[in-house]
C-alpha positions as CSV (number, residue, x, y, z in Angstrom):
1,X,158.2,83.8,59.8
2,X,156.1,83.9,63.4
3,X,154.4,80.5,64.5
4,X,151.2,81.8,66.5
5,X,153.1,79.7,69.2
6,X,156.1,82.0,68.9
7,X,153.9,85.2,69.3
8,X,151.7,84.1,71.7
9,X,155.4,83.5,74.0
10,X,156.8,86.5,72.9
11,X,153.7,88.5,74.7
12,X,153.9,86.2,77.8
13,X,157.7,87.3,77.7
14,X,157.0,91.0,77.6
15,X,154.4,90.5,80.6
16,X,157.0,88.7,82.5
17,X,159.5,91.2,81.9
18,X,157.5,94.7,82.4
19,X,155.1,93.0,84.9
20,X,151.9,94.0,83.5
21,X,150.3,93.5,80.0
22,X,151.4,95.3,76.5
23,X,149.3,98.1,75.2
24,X,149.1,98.1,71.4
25,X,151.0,101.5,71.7
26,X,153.8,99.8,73.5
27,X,154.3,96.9,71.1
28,X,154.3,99.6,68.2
29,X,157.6,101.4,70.0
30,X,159.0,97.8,71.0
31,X,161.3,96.9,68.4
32,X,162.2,93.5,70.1
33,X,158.3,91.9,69.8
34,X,156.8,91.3,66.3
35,X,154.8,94.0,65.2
36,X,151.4,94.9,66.0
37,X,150.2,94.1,62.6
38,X,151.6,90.5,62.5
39,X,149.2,89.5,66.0
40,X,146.3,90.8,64.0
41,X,147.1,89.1,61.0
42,X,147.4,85.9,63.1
43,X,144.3,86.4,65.6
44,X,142.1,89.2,64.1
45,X,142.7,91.4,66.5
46,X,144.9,93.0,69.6
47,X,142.7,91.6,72.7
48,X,142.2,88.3,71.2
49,X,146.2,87.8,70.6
50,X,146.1,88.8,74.5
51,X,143.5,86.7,75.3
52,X,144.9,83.5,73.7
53,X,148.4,84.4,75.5
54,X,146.4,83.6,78.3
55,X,146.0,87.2,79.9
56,X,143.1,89.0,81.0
57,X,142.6,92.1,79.0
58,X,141.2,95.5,80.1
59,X,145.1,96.2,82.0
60,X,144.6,93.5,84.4
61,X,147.7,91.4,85.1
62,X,149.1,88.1,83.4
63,X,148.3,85.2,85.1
64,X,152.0,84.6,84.6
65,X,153.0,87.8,86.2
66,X,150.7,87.2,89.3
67,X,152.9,84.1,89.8
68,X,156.2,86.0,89.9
């Protein structure tokens, strides 16, 4: 069972580790992140479960990332 805490970390991971944010098409091929159907379950849609990981959507950077 996914915490919306636990997803919203697992996205900030992937970020972190591709340096740049997760398409929906990417997530679908990932088999190490939850699947695209459990973030919209949780926050009604893809851009909003980026949004509330604290990303900018429309391909821009993490802010996490930017850090790095």
């Amino acid at each position: 069972m996914y915490t919306r805490r636990i997803l919203l970390s697992r996205l900030k991971e992937w970020a972190h580790s591709y340096q740049k944010l997760p398409t929906a098409k990417e997530i679908l091929k990932d088999p190490n992140i939850p699947t695209l159907s459990i973030y919209v379950r949780h926050f009604g849609n893809w851009n909003e479960s980026l949004r509330k990981a604290g990303c900018l959507i429309k391909r821009l950077l993490c802010p996490l990332v930017m850090k790095h």
